[in-house]
VOBAMAR-973042 format. One record per residue (C-alpha): z, x, y. Coordinates in steps of 0.001 Angstrom, whole numbers, plus 500000, padded with zeros to 6 digits. Each point is the difference from the previous one (the first is absolute). Layout:
VOBAMAR-973042
ZXY;...
//
This chain:
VOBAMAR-973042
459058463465533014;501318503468498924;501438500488496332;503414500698501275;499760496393501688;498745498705496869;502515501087498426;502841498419502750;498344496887499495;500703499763496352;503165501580499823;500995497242502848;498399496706498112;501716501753497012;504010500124501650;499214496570501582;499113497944496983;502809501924498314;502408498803502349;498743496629500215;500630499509495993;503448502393500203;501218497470502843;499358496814497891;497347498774502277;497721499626497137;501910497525498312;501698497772502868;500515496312499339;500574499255503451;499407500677503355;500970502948502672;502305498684502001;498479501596503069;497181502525499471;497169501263502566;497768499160497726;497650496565500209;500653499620496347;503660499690499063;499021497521496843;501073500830496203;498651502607497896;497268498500497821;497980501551497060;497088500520502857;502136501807502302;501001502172495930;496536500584499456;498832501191503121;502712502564499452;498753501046496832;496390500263501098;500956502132502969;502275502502497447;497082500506497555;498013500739502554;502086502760501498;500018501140496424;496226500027499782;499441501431503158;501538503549498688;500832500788496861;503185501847501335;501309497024501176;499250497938497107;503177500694498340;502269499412502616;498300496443500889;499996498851496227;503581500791500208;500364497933502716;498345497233497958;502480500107497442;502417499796503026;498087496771500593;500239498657496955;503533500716499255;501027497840503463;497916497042498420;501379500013496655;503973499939501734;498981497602501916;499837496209499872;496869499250501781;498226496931498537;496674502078499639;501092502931497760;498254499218497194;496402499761502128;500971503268501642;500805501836496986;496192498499498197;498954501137503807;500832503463499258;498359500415496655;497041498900501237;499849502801502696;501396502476498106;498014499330496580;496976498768501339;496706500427497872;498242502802502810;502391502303498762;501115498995496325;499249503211499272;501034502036502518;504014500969499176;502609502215501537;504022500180499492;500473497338502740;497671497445498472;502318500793496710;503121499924502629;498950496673500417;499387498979496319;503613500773499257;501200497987503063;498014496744499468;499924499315496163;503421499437500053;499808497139502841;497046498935498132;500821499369496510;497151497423499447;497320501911501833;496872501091497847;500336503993500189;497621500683497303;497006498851501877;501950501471503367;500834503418498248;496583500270498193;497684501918499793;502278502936500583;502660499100497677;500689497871497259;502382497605499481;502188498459502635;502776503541499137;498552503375501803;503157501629498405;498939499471496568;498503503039498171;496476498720500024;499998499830503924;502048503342500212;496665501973500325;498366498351502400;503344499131502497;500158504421498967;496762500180502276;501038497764502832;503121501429500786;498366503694499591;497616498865502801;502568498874502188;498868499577503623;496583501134498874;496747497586500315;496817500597497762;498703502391502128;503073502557500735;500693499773496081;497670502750499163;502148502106502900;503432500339498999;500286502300503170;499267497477502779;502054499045502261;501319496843499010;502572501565497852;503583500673500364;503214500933498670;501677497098499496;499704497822496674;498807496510500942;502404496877499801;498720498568496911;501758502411497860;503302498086501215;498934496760498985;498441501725496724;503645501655498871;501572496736501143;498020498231497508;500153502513497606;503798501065500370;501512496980500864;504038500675501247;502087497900498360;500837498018503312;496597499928500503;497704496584500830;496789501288499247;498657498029497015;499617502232496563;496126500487499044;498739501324496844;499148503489500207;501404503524498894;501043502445502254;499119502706497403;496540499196500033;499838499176503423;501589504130501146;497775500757497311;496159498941501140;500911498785503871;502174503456500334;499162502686498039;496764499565498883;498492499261503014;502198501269503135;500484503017497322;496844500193498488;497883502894499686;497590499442502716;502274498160502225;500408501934503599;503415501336501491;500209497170501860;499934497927497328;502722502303498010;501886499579503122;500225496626500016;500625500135496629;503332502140500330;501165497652502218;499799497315497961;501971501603497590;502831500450501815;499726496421501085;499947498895496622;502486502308498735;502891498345502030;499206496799498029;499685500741496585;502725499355497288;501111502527497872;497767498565496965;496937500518502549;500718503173501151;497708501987497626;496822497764500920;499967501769503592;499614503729498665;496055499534498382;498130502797499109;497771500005503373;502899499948502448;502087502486497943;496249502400500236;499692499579503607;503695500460501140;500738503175497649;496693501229501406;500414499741503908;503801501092499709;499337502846498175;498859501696502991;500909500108503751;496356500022500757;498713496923498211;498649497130502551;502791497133498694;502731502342499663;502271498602502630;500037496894498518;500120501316496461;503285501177501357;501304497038501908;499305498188496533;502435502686498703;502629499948502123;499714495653499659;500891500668496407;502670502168500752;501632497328502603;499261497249497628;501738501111497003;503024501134502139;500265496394500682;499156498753496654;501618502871497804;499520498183496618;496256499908500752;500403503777499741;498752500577495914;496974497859500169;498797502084503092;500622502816498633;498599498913496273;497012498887502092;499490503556502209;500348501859496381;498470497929497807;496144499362499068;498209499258503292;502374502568501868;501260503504499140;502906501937498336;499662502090502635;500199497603502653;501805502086502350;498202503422499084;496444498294500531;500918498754502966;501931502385501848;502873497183500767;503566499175498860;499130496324498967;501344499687496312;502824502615501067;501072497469502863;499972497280497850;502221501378497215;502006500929502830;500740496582501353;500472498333495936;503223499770498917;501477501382496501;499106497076498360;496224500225500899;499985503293499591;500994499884496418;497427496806499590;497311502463500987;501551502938497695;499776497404497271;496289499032500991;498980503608499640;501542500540496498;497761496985499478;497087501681500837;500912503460497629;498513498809496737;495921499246499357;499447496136500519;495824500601499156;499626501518496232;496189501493502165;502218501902502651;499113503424500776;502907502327498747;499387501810503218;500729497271501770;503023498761498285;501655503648500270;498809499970503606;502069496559500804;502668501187497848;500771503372502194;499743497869502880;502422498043499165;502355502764499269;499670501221503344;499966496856501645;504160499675498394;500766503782501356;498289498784503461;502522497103500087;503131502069499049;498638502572503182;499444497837502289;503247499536501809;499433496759501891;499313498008496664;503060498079499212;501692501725496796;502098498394497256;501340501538496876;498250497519497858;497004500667500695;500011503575500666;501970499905496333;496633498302498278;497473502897501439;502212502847499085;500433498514496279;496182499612499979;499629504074501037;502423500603497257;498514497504497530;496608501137500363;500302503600501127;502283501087496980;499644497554497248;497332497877498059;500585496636499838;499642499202496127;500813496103500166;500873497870503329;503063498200500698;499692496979501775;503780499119500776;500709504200501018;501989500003502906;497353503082500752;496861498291501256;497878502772498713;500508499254496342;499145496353500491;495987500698499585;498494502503497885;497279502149501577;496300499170499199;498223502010499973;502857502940499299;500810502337502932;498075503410500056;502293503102500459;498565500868503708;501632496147500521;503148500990498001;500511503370502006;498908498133503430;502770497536499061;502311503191499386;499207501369503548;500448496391501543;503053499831498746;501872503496501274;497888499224503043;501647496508500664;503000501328499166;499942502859502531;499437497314502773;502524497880498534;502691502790500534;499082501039503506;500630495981501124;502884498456501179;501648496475498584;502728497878500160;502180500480497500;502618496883499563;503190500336497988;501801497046500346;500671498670503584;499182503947501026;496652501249501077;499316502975500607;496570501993500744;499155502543496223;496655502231499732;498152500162496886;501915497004498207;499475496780499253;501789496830501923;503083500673497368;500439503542500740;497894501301497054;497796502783500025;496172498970499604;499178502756497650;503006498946497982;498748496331499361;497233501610498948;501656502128496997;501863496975499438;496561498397499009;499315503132498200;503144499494498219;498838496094498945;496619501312499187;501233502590497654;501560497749497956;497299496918499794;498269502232497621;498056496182499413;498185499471502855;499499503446500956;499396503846499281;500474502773501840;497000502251500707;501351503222499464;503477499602497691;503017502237501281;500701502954497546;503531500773498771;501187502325502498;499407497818503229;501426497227498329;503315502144499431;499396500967503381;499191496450501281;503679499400497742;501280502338502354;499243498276503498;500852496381498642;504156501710500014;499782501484503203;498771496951501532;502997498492498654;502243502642501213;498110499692503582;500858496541499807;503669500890499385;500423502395503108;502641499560502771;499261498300503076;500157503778501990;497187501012497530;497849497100499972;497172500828502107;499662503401498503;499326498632496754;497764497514501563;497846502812500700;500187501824496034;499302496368499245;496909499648501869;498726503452498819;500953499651496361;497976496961500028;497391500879501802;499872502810497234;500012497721496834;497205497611501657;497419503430500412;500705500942496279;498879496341498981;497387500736502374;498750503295498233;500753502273503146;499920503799499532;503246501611499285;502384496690500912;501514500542496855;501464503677501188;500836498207503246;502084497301498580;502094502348497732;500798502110502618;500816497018502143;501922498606497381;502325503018499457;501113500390503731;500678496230499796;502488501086497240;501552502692501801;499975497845503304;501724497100499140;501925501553496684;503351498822499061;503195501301500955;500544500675496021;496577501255499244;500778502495503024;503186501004498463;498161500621496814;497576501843501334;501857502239501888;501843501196497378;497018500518497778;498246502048503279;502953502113501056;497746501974502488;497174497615500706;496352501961500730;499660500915504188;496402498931499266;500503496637498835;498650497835503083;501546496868501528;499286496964498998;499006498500503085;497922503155500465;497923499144496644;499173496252501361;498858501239503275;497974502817498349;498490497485498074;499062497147503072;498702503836501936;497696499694496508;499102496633500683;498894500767503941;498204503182498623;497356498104497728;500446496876501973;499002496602499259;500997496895501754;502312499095497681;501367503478499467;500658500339503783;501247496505500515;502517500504496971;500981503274501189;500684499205503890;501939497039498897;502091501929497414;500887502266502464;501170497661502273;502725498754497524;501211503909498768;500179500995503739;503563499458499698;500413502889496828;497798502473501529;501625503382500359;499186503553501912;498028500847496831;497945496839499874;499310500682503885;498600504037499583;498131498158496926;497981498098502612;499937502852502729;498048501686497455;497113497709499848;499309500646503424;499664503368499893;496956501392501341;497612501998497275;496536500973500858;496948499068498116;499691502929498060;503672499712498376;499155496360499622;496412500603498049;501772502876498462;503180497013498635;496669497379499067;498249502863497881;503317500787498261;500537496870498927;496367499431499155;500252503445497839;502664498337497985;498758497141499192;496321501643499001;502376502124497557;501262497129498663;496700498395499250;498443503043498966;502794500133497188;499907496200498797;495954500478500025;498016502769500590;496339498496499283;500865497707502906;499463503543502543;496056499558499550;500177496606500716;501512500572502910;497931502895501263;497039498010499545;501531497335501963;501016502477502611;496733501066500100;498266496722500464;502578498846502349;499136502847502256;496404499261500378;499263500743503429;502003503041499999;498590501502497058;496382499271501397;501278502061502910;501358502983498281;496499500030498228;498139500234503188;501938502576501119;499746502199496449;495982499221500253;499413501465503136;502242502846498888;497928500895497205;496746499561502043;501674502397502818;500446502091496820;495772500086498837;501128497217497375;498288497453501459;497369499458496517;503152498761497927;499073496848498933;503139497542499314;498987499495495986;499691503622499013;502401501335497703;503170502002500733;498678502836498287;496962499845502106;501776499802502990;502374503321498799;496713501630499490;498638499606503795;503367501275501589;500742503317499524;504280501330500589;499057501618503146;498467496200501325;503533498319498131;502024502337502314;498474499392503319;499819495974499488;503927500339498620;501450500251503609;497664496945501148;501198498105496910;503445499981500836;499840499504502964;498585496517499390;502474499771497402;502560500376502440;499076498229503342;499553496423496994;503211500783499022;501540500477503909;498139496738500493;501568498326497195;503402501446500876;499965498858504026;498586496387498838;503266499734497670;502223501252502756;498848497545502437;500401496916497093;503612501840499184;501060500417503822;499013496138500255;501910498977497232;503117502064501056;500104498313503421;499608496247498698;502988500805497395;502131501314502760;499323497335501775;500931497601497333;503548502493499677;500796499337503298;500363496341499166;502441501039497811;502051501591503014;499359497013502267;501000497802497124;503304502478499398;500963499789504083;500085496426500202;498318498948502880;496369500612501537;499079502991503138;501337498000502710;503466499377498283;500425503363498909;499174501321503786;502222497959501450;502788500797497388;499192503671500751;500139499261503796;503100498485500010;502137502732497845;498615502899502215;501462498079503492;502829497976498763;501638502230497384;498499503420500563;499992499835504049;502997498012500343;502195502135497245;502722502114501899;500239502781496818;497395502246499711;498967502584496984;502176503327500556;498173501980497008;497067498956500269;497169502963500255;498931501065503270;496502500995498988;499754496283498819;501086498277502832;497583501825502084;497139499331497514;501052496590500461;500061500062503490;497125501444500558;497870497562497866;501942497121501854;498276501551503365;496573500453498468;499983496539499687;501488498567503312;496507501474501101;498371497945497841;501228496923500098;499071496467502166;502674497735499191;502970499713501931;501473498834496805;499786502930498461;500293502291503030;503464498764500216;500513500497496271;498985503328500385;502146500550503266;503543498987498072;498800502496497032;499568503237502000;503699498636501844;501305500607496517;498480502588499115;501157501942502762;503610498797500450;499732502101496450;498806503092501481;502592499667502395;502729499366497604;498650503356498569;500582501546503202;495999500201500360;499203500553503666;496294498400499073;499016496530502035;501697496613500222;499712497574502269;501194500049503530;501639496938500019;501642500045496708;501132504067500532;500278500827503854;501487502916499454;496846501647498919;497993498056502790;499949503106501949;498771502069497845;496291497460499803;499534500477503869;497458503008500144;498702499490496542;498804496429500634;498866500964503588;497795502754498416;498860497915497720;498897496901502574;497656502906501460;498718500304496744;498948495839499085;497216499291498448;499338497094503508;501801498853502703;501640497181497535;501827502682497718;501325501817503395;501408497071501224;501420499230496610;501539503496500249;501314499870503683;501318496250499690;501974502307497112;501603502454502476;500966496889501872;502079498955496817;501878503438500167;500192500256503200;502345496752500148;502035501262497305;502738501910501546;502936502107498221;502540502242501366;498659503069497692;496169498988501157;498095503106500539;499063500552503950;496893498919501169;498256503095501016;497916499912502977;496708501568498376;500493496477498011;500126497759503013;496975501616501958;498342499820496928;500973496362499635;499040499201503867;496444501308499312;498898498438496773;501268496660500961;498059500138503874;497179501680497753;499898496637498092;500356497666502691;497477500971502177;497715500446497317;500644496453499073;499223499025503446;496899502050500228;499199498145496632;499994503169497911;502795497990497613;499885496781498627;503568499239500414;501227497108501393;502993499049502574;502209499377497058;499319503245498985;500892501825503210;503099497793501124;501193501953496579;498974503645500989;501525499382503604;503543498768498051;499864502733498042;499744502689503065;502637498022502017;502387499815496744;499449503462500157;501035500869503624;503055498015499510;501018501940497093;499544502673501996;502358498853502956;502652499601496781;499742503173498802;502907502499501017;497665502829499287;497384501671501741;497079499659500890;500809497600502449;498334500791503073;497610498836502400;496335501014500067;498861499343496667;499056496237500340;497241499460502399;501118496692502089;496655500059501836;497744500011496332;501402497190499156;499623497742503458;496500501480499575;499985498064496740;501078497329501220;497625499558502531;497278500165497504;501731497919497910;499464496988502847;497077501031500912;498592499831496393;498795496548498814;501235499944496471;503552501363500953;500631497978503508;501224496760498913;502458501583497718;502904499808501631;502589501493497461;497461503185499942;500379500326503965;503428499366499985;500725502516497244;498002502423501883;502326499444502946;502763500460498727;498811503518497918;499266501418503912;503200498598501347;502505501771497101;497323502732500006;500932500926504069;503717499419499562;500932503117497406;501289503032502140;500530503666499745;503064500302498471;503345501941502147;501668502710499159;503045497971500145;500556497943497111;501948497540501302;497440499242503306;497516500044497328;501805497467497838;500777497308503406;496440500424501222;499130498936495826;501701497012500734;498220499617503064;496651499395498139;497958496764501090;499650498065496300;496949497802502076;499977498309496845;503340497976500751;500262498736503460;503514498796499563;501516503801498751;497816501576503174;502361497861502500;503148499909498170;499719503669499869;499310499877503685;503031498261500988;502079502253497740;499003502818502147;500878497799503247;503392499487498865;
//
């Protein structure tokens, strides 16, 4: 017998007896009805037996069937047990006895513990300890002394003694055997559940069955495998209180490890385990903070994500609601003071920054659900802890960070890292969107909270409160007389912004924003904010002055000075400040600003700007840096002149490898010069001695030369930096001009589009002053780039613009080109030009674009139309059967389309011909027999012969062609034989003229 018929054999016994218990065969109390069987009596514990004799021995036979019988046992015994068969209580001793018999008391795998689980419950009074033993002890394999050794038997699943020392054979396989189901069914019992309750902790269990043995050091991949599968088997059952017992230290290890990298051998299922998370807690969203506590806490990583590469805690925090969100911000504040008196102060500051950033991470991230209240509790803890010292905690503060008192006390890197949080947060705070509710109105606000209030101004509001609990708190650095006269200042102009009319409103929204953002970077310690804010201050004044204050002044300031600047024109030169040494929050403040002053910006505020983007070259802008580099050296150099030394020797070190290199280069100088015995620790006047002033003079050229090519070096490596700077701050400008046109590329095109053809080309007045010169400029640039350009979009754009640019010329009595259509009185005048030109075309497309052209004038006809001379038409005749037959002889690409268009244009002109009064009209200058010759090439040729339209148009080119004749001396014979020319193209005026003549 072969191995695959083996193998039939057993899978066959295997479906049979499985169908023969499914059927309830097994347990039949009376007899088949009719059957082709001799024996149709009852089921009896013989007929049981035999069953289960037959099932173990399928499961003996190979071990990778041993599972799948066993299974069927239980299949077996679970028909018995619903049944009421008089000998269930034999058959259930029956199977103990075969499947706990003393040849293989010590031999266990999972189904023998399968089995375990499934009988002790039918058998309450059974002795299990003798059944159980040696292996374990005690009737309970759950409990935690029998935890180890069920640990080893479910490691060796579908293993015998002698494929345990391979973990590679075979016998294994992905999927995690069935006793794990009946394990978490007795361990995690549903609450609907019948499975009896036995002692035993599922924390202890994950612990030594799980992790330290599917997890363990030594264990294989398989077994890890395995292992990850049970854990996401086990983590759809677990309450909330249980959730923490699945993350152990061994998993966590394993599953960082192999997700880290693409590479790793469990990877894949690293990442399915991921993604299970990520689908679990979007249907369980309150189970959101302990996964997340659990990923970043002290068997995972507060770098969860970083380490491995994924979006896990992001995707959770994405799917929590406010509520948990806050829960978890609370959790972390939790976490900010020492709980070990033995911590490392490294550490603590470590955890401490993370959990700074982990606050400006949530604020970012746009997909986590925001509310002001908890967005309010980490900005007061940046302000709290970034620009005060907490002196005594306040447990009822409605400001959550004075409700514990740091231990140990923040360092100032933490205090300034809070500082930077803080402007940081806010900068992504103003460039999101909310929904601000007033009443029953909503209404969509950037930068403010859900009541319409800016973010940075809660802030100062906390300030404010801060300021005066003088109690709890103190501020690191205290605010000197003149800002505080200053800060004086900005607390009445937010109450006259507040005061504004409705017209006004957003405009002072915007001095608002800027004044605020101001007042928070002078708490903040920011370089030359305090200049900033008094400037913006004052054009807030004269902005938004009173009509009385006006009066006042304008009596005071008879002739006010031309230099003064505009108001509006001071804010915007201060956001252009902000862009130029640009931070997030600067920008973010400054493009939103902008957005609400749009409405006061004037022609001034606009060339302001247009400056910006001017275009300077590196030198002017190296030249502008070393300027303002000069002056503030000066300025040093006068406050403290000892501190030049320091900084030469600085310099000095700081330029280390260039220094090194200069003093290669003056070394072999010197040696090129015979000074190559100076040793680098002789004297200066030893040195002196060996060189004598004709030596100084010859190495004096040499020496500054390698002065000068450091210094060019130095110079192009700060005009590359400068260029590079330039061209990200215009780029940041130009937001400012998006910002100030209101809408993005796309709008502003199509806003452009539709003036130039519905209000430019459609307008029936044109310019009458306008400057020639410009027009043609103009016109000419409009040209340049109809050659350019792809879309027919734009081509048609382009098309109305030269139209009205050249109804202008004419209305200046300019005799320059329009278009034939629009003007056909100067149609005529195109003829030989564009003719010329079609001889001229870059390919055969271009000359057809130029004849179909002539074609347009030619079916233009006025009484004053210039006669068609006949140097035109022969020349006409020629190019066009030039064309043609090269298109036929494929010397041209052009297609039947194409020609149909070239034929209409040579018949259009024939017939303007026959119209004209003036000469030449006379026979002999269009060759009838060229163009049947075409024609018969045309049918002859395979791309043009099924064209019909291109054979007919040819036709009827010949036919008009042979009908023009001499014309008579006498005008009137001349005119009635006119009228007697054939128009072949309508039938019906060929015989109505026919019977005219009749008559």
């Amino acid at each position: 017998m072969s191995g695959q018929e083996e193998r039939d054999i057993h899978f066959a016994r295997l479906f049979g007896l499985t169908a023969v218990i499914r059927s309830g065969l097994l347990v039949r109390q009376t007899p088949l009805p009719s059957s082709g069987s001799s024996n149709t009596q009852v089921s009896s514990v013989e007929s049981y037996e035999e069953v289960l004799k037959k099932l173990i021995e399928i499961g003996e036979a190979k071990s990778w069937l041993r599972e799948s019988a066993w299974w069927t046992v239980g299949l077996a015994i679970d028909a018995v047990q619903e049944s009421s068969v008089p000998w269930k209580v034999k058959a259930l001793d029956t199977t103990v006895d075969y499947l706990f018999s003393k040849e293989k008391e010590s031999f266990w795998s999972p189904e023998k513990v399968a089995m375990t689980l499934k009988l002790q419950p039918l058998l309450p009074n059974h002795d299990w300890d003798s059944t159980l033993a040696p292996v374990f002890k005690g009737p309970n394999i759950l409990s935690v002394g029998n935890l180890s050794s069920l640990g080893r038997v479910l490691k060796e699943s579908a293993l015998n003694e002698e494929e345990a020392s391979n973990p590679g054979s075979g016998s294994w396989k992905p999927q995690i055997h069935f006793v794990w189901d009946m394990l978490f069914d007795r361990l995690l019992p549903a609450s609907d559940s019948k499975q009896p309750s036995q002692a035993g902790s599922f924390g202890e269990f994950f612990r030594i069955v799980v992790d330290e043995s599917l997890f363990s050091s030594t264990s294989s991949a398989e077994r890890k495998y395995w292992g990850f599968q049970v854990f996401k088997k086990a983590l759809t059952g677990v309450s909330t209180d249980q959730l923490p017992m699945l993350f152990t230290k061994n998993l966590m290890r394993s599953w960082i490890n192999h997700l880290s990298k693409s590479d790793r051998y469990l990877h894949k299922i690293s990442l399915d385990v991921a993604k299970h998370i990520q689908s679990f807690v979007q249907e369980n969203p309150t189970l959101g903070l302990p996964l997340i506590l659990q990923l970043t806490g002290i068997n995972g990583s507060q770098e969860f994500d970083k380490l491995t590469r994924t979006k896990t805690v992001e995707s959770i925090l994405s799917v929590m609601d406010s509520e948990g969100i806050k829960n978890y911000i609370l959790s972390l504040l939790d976490q900010v003071n020492s709980k070990d008196a033995d911590e490392d102060v490294t550490v603590l500051n470590s955890r401490r920054t993370w959990i700074a950033d982990q606050f400006a991470a949530l604020i970012r991230n746009g997909s986590v659900p925001k509310s002001d209240e908890w967005i309010q509790v980490v900005l007061d803890w940046y302000a709290v802890n970034g620009l005060y010292s907490i002196r005594k905690k306040s447990g009822s503060s409605s400001i959550h960070a004075l409700r514990a008192l740091p231990s140990p006390p923040f360092t100032e890197q933490f205090q300034a890292h809070c500082r930077t949080r803080l402007l940081s947060s806010l900068a992504d705070l103003t460039s999101q969107t909310t929904v601000v509710k007033k009443g029953d109105k909503t209404h969509k606000g950037t930068a403010v909270a859900t009541d319409g209030e800016f973010w940075i101004s809660k802030v100062l509001t906390t300030l404010a409160r801060l300021d005066k609990d003088t109690k709890h708190v103190s501020p690191l650095v205290p605010v000197d007389e003149e800002t505080q006269a200053l800060l004086d200042r900005v607390k009445k102009i937010h109450e006259k912004l507040g005061k504004v009319s409705a017209e006004k409103k957003d405009v002072a929204r915007g001095f608002e924003l800027v004044i605020s953002s101001l007042v928070l970077q002078c708490r903040c310690g920011e370089e030359g904010s305090v200049e900033n804010l008094e400037a913006c201050v004052g054009a807030a004044s004269r902005m938004f002055a009173s009509k009385k204050s006006s009066k006042k002044k304008s009596q005071q300031n008879a002739l006010p000075a031309d230099d003064e600047s505009e108001p509006i024109d001071i804010l915007v030169d201060l956001l252009i400040g902000y862009l130029e040494h640009a931070s997030a929050y600067t920008r973010s403040v400054a493009n939103e600003a902008f957005s609400h002053v749009t409405g006061a910006v004037q022609e001034s505020t606009i060339d302001l700007i247009l400056t910006q983007l001017e275009r300077r070259g590196p030198a002017e802008l190296v030249e502008a840096q070393s300027e303002e580099m000069d002056a503030s050296s000066e300025e040093e150099d006068e406050s403290s002149s000892e501190a030049s030394d320091d900084d030469e020797d600085l310099s000095e070190e700081c330029d280390g490898e260039d220094a090194q290199e200069v003093r290669k280069k003056l070394g072999d100088l010197l040696k090129a010069g015979g000074m190559d015995n100076v040793e680098g620790d002789e004297s200066d006047e030893e040195s002196e001695e060996l060189m004598d002033d004709e030596q100084m003079m010859a190495i004096d050229a040499h020496l500054a030369e390698i002065f000068q090519s450091r210094k060019d070096e130095q110079r192009s490596k700060k005009g590359v930096d400068a260029q590079r700077e330039a061209t990200h701050f215009k780029n940041r400008v130009l937001d400012l001009v998006d910002t100030f046109s209101g809408m993005d590329e796309r709008q502003l095109s199509d806003k452009t589009k539709g003036i130039l053809k519905n209000r430019l080309a459609k307008s029936k007045d044109v310019p009458t002053n306008a400057a020639r010169d410009e027009v043609e400029t103009v016109l000419r640039e409009v040209h340049q780039r109809v050659r350019k350009v792809h879309s027919a979009d734009n081509l048609s754009v382009l098309s109305q613009s030269s139209l009205y640019l050249s109804r202008i010329l004419v209305q200046l009595n300019e005799d320059d080109g329009d278009f034939v259509r629009r003007f056909p009185v100067l149609g005529s005048k195109f003829r030989d030009p564009v003719l010329a030109a079609s001889s001229n075309a870059v390919n055969s497309y271009r000359r057809c674009q130029a004849l179909q052209l002539l074609g347009v004038i030619s079916g233009q006809h006025n009484k004053d139309d210039q006669a068609i001379t006949s140097l035109f038409q022969k020349s006409l005749q020629k190019t066009v059967l030039d064309l043609a037959n090269g298109a036929v002889e494929d010397q041209s690409t052009l297609s039947a389309s194409q020609l149909k268009d070239l034929l209409k244009a040579v018949l259009l002109c024939i017939r303007q011909v026959q119209k004209s009064n003036s000469p030449p009209r006379k026979g002999g200058i269009w060759d009838p027999p060229a163009w049947n010759a075409l024609y018969v090439k045309l049918a002859a040729c395979d791309r043009f012969k099924s064209s019909l339209p291109l054979l007919n148009m040819c036709r009827q080119v010949e036919s008009v062609a042979s009908q023009l004749k001499p014309a008579s001396r006498d005008g009137d014979r001349g005119k009635r034989k006119a009228d007697e020319v054939v128009d072949v193209t309508d039938p019906s005026k060929k015989s109505g003229r026919k019977k005219a003549k009749e008559s």
